[in-house]
C-alpha positions as CSV (number, residue, x, y, z in Angstrom):
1,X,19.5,16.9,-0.8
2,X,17.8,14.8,-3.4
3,X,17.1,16.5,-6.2
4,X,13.6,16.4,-8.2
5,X,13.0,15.4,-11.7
6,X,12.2,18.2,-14.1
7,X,8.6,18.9,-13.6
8,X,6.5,19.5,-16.9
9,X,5.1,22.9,-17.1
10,X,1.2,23.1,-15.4
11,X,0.1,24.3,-18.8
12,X,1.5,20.9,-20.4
13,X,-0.3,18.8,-18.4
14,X,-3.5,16.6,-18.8
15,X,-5.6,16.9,-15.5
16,X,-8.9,16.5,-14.6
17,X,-11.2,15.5,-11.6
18,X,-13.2,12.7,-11.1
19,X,-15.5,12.5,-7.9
20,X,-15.0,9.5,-5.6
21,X,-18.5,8.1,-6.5
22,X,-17.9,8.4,-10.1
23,X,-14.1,6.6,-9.5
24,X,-16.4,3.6,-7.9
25,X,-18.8,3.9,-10.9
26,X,-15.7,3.9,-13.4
27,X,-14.4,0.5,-11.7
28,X,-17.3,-0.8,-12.2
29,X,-17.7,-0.1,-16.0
30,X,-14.6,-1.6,-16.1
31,X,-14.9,-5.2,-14.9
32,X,-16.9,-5.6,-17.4
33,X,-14.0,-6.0,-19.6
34,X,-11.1,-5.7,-17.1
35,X,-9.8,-7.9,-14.4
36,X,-9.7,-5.3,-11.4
37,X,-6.6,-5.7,-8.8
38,X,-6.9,-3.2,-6.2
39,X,-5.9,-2.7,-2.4
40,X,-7.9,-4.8,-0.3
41,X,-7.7,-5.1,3.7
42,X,-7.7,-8.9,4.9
43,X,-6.5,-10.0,8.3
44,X,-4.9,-6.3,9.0
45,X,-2.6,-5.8,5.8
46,X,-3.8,-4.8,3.0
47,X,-3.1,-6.9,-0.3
48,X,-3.3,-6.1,-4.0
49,X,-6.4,-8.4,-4.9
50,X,-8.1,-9.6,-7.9
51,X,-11.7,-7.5,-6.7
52,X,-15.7,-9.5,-6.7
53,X,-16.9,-6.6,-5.2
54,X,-15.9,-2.7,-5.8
55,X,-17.0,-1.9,-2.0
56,X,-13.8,-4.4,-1.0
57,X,-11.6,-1.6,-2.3
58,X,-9.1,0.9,0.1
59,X,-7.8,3.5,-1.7
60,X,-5.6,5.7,0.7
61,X,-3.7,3.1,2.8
62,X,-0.6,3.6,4.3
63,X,2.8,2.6,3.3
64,X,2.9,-0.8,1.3
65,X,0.7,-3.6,0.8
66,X,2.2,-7.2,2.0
67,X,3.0,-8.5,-1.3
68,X,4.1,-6.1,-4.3
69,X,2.9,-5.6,-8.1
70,X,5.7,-8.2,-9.6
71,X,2.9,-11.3,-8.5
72,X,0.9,-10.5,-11.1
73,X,3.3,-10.3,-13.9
74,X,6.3,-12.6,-12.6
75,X,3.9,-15.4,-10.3
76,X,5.1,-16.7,-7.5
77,X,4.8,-20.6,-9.3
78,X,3.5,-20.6,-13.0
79,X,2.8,-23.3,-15.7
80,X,4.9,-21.7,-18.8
81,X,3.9,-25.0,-21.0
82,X,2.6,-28.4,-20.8
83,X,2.9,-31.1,-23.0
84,X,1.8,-34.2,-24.2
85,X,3.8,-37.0,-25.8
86,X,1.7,-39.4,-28.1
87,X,3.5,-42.3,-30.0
88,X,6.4,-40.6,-31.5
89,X,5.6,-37.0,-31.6
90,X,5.1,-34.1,-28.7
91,X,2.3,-31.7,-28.3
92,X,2.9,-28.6,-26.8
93,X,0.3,-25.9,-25.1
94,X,2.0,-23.0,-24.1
95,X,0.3,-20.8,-21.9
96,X,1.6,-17.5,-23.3
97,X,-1.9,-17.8,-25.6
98,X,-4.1,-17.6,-22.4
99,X,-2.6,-15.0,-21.2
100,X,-2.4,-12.7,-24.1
101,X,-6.0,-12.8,-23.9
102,X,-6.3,-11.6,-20.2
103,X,-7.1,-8.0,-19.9
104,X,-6.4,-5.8,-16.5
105,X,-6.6,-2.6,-14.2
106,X,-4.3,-2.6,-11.4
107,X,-5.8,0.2,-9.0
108,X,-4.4,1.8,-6.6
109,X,-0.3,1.5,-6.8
110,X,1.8,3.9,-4.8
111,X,5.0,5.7,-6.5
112,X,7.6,2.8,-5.2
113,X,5.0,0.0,-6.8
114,X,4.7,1.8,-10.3
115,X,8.6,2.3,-10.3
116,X,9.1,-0.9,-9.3
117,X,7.6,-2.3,-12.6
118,X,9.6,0.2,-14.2
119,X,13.0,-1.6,-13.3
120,X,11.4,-5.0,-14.2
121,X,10.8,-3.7,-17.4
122,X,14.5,-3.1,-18.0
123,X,15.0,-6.4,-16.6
124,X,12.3,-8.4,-18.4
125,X,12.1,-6.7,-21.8
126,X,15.7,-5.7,-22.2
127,X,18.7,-8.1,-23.6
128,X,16.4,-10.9,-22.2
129,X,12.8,-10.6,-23.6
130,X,10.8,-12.3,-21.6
131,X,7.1,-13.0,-23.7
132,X,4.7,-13.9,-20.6
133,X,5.9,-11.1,-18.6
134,X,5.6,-8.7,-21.3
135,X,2.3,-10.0,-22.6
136,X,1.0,-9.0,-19.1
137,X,2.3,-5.9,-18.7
138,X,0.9,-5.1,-22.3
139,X,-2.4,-6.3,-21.4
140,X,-2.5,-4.3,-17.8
141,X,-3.7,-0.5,-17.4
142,X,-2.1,1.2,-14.2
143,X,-4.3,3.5,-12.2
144,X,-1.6,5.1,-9.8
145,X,-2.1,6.6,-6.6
146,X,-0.3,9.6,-4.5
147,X,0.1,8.4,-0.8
148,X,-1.6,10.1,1.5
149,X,1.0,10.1,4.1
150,X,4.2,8.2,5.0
151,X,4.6,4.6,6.9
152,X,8.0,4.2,9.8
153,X,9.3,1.9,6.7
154,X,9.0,4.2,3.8
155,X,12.0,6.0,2.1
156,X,10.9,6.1,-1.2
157,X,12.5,9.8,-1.5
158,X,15.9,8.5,-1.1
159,X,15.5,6.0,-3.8
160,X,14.2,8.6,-6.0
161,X,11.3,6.5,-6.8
162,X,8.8,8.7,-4.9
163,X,6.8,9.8,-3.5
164,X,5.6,11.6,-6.7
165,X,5.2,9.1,-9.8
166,X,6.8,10.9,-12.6
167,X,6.0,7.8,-14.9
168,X,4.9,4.4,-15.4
169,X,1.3,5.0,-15.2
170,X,-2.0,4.9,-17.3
171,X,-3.7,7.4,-14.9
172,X,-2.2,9.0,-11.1
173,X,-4.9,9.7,-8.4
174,X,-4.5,12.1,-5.7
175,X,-7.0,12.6,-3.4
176,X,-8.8,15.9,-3.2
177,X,-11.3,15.4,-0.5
178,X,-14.6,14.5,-2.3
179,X,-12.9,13.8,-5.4
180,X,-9.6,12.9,-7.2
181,X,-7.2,15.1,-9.3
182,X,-6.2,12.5,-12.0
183,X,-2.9,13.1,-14.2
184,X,-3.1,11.3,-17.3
185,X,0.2,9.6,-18.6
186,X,-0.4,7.3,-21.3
187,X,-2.2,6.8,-24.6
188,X,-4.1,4.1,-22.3
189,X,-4.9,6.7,-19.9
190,X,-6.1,8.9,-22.6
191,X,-8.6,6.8,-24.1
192,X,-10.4,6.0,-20.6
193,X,-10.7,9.4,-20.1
194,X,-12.1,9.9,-23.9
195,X,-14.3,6.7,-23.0
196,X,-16.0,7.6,-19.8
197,X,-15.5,11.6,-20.6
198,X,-19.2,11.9,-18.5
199,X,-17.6,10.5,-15.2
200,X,-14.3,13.6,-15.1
201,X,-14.4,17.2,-15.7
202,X,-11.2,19.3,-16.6
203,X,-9.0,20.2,-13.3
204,X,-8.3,23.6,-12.3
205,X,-4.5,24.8,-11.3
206,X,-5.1,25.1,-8.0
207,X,-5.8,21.5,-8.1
208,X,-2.1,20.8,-9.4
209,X,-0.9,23.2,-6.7
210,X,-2.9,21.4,-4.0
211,X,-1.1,17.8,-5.4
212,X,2.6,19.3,-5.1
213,X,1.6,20.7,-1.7
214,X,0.2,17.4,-0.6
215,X,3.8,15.7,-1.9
216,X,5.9,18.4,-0.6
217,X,5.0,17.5,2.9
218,X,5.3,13.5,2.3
219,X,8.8,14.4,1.5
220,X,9.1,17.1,4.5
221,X,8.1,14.1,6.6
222,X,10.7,11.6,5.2
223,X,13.8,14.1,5.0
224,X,13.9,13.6,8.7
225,X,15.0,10.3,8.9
226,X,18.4,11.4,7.4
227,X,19.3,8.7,5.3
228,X,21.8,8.8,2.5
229,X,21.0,9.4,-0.9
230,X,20.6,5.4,-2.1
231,X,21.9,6.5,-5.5
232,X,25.0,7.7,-4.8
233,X,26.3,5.2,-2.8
234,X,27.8,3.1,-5.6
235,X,31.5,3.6,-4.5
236,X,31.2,3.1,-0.9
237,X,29.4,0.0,-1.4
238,X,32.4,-1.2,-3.6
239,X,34.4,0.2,-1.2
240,X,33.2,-1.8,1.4
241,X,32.9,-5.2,0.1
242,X,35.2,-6.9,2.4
243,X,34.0,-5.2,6.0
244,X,33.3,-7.4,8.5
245,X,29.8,-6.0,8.5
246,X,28.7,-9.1,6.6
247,X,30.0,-11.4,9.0
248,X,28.4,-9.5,11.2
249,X,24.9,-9.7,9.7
250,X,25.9,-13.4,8.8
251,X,25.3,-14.2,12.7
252,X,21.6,-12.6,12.5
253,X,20.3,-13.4,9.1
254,X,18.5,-16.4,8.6
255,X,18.5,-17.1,5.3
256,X,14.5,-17.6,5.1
257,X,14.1,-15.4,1.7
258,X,11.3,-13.3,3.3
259,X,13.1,-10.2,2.6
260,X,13.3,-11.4,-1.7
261,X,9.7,-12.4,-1.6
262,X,8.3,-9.4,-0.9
263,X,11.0,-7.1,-2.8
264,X,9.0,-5.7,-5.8
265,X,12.4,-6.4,-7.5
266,X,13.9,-9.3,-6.8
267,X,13.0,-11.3,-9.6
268,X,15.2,-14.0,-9.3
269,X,13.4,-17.6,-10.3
270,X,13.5,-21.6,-11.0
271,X,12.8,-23.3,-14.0
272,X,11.1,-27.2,-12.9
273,X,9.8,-30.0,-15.5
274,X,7.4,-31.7,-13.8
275,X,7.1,-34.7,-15.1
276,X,3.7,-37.3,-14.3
277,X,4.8,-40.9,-13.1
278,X,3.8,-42.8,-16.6
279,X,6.1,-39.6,-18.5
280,X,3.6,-39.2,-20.9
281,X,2.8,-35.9,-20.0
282,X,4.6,-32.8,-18.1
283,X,5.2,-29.1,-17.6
284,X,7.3,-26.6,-17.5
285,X,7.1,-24.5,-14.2
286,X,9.0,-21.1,-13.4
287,X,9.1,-20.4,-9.5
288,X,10.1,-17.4,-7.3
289,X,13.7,-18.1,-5.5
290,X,15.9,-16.5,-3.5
291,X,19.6,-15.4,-3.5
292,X,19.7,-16.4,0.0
293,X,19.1,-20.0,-0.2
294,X,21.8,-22.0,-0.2
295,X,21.1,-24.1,-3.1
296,X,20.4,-20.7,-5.0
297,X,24.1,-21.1,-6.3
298,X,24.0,-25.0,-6.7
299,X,25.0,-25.8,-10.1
300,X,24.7,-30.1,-12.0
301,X,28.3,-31.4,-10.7
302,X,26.5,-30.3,-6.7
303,X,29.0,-27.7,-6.3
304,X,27.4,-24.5,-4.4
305,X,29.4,-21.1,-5.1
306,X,27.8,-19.2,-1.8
307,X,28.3,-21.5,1.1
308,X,28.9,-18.8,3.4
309,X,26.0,-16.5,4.5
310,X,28.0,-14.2,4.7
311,X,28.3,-14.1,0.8
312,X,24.8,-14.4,0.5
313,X,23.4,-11.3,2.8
314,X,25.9,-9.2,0.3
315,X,24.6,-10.5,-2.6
316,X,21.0,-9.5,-1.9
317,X,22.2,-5.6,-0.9
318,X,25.3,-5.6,-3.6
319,X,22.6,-6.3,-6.3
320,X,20.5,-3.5,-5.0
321,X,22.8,-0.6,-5.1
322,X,26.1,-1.7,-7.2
323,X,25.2,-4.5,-9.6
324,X,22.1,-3.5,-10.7
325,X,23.2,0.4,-11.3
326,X,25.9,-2.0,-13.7
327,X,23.4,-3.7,-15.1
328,X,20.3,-1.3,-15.7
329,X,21.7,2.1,-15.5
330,X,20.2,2.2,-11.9
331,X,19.5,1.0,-8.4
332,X,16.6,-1.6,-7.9
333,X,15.8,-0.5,-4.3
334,X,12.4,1.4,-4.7
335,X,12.5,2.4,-0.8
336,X,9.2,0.5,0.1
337,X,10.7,-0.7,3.0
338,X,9.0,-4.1,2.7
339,X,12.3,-6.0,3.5
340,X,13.0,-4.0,6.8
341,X,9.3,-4.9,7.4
342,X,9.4,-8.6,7.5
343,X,12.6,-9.2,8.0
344,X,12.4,-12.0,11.5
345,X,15.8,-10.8,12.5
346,X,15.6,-6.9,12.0
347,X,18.4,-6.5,9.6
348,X,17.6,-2.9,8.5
349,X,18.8,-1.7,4.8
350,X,19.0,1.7,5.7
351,X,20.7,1.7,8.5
352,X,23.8,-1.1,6.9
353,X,24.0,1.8,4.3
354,X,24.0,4.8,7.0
355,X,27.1,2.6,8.6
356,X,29.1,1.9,5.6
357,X,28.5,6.0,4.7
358,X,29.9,6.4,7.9
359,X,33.2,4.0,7.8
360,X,31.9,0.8,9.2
């Protein structure tokens, strides 16, 4: 059984309610000064969206949306710096002033999401301090959200990164019928709360007793699928690093990257100068890539250290579960399910790691 983080006393916490009206009237105060991101349904997913119009919003959707919370603070193809020579000197403009100066609300993120960002972080503000990633996170206020109930894909509970948010956010909704039970969790999330203290009133217990009821049963729901603790599989996978289970899934997997794209970890990228035709001018571009490609690996001389794809199916799951615990401290799958979701050949996570458990 997966055990729970240690739950702050009900007497600790910050709650309050806010009606669903008033959440719509909050938003809307907001873009005044805020770029808004929220869940949007368009052509049957739904997608986080920069929002024109608060009525565009769904709040309560199930499972994930198609892409996850890393496009808006690792882009899937952005300018870092252009430049321009002139005679013999070089002028520089680099983008990390622009965006400094943007201001959002990201509405709407589900446990996995929010923890998601919370692995980038050690990522891109560890060792490696990455400025335009952490001027956007800086610059970004996260309004959570408890799901409502689970999709086939989701095994967020076996990841320990859900489906309660113990962190990472500004504010956590749960919905309460004709309102919201909102957890604060930040000095961010304080001072909206202080700001727009006429749109919430303070929460009863029975509110933070209908929230843990409401996440017990998401968790009830997900237990069945019997999967293995996705933490504690750090010695099997090492165990099994030469199985032919990767040959195997060598055969099936083609290599497109879809299953990297919409990770809400994978963070892996290219750095491009583009350079115009008279080379008086250029930029500097960083672009999503993919351990899977099989130039991913290519290095100046042309060699390519993961020609098989074989090597390259590992990689992905090895980083998830084994590398990354070596790295962070922890895994980087969040349990979204995303991968298992797209993926053209049906090459599901859970169920490699359910066969190497059992001696495959």
């Amino acid at each position: 059984m997966v055990s729970e983080k240690t739950k702050p006393s009900k007497k600790s916490l910050e709650v309050y309610l806010i009606k669903k009206e008033n959440l719509l009237t909050l938003v809307s105060k907001l873009a005044d000064e805020f770029e808004i991101i929220a869940p949007v349904r368009t052509n049957g997913s739904v997608r986080f969206e920069k929002i024109t119009d608060i009525n565009q919003i769904e709040l309560g959707y199930i499972g994930h949306t198609k892409l996850p919370l890393k496009k808006f603070f690792e882009p899937p193809k952005e300018v870092l710096f252009t430049y321009t020579i002139k005679n013999d000197s070089v002028e520089i403009k680099d983008n990390l002033e622009q965006i400094a100066k943007e201001k959002r609300v990201i509405l709407g993120a589900h446990a996995c999401d929010i923890h998601s960002l919370e692995i980038m972080d050690k990522v891109f503000l560890g060792e490696y301090h990455d400025p335009y990633y952490a001027a956007r996170r800086n610059n970004t206020i996260i309004i959570g959200e408890i799901c409502n109930d689970t999709a086939e894909y989701c095994f967020c509970y076996y990841t320990k990164s859900g489906p309660n948010a113990q962190s990472g956010f500004d504010l956590l909704l749960t919905d309460v019928n004709d309102a919201y039970f909102v957890e604060v969790g930040s000095e961010k999330g304080k001072d909206l709360i202080s700001r727009f203290s006429d749109l919430f009133e303070k929460a009863e217990v029975k509110y933070i007793d209908l929230k843990d009821e409401k996440v017990q049963k998401l968790i009830k729901k997900m237990r069945e699928k019997g999967l293995p603790e996705m933490d504690k599989v750090y010695q099997d996978m090492v165990n099994a690093f030469s199985k032919e289970i990767w040959e195997e899934l060598s055969k099936i997997c083609l290599a497109c990257g879809k299953c990297n794209y919409t990770c809400p970890t994978c963070y892996c990228f290219d750095i491009n100068d583009e350079i115009d035709p008279e080379r008086t001018s250029g930029s500097r571009v960083r672009t999503w890539s993919s351990c899977h490609f099989l130039v991913f690996t290519r290095v100046t001389s042309g060699e390519v250290f993961r020609k098989d794809r074989s090597s390259r199916v590992k990689q992905r799951i090895y980083h998830k579960l084994v590398y990354s615990v070596n790295e962070i401290g922890e895994i980087s799958c969040v349990g979204c399910g995303r991968c298992i979701d797209v993926c053209p050949a049906e090459i599901d996570l859970r169920e490699i790691v359910k066969k190497i458990k059992g001696g495959a």
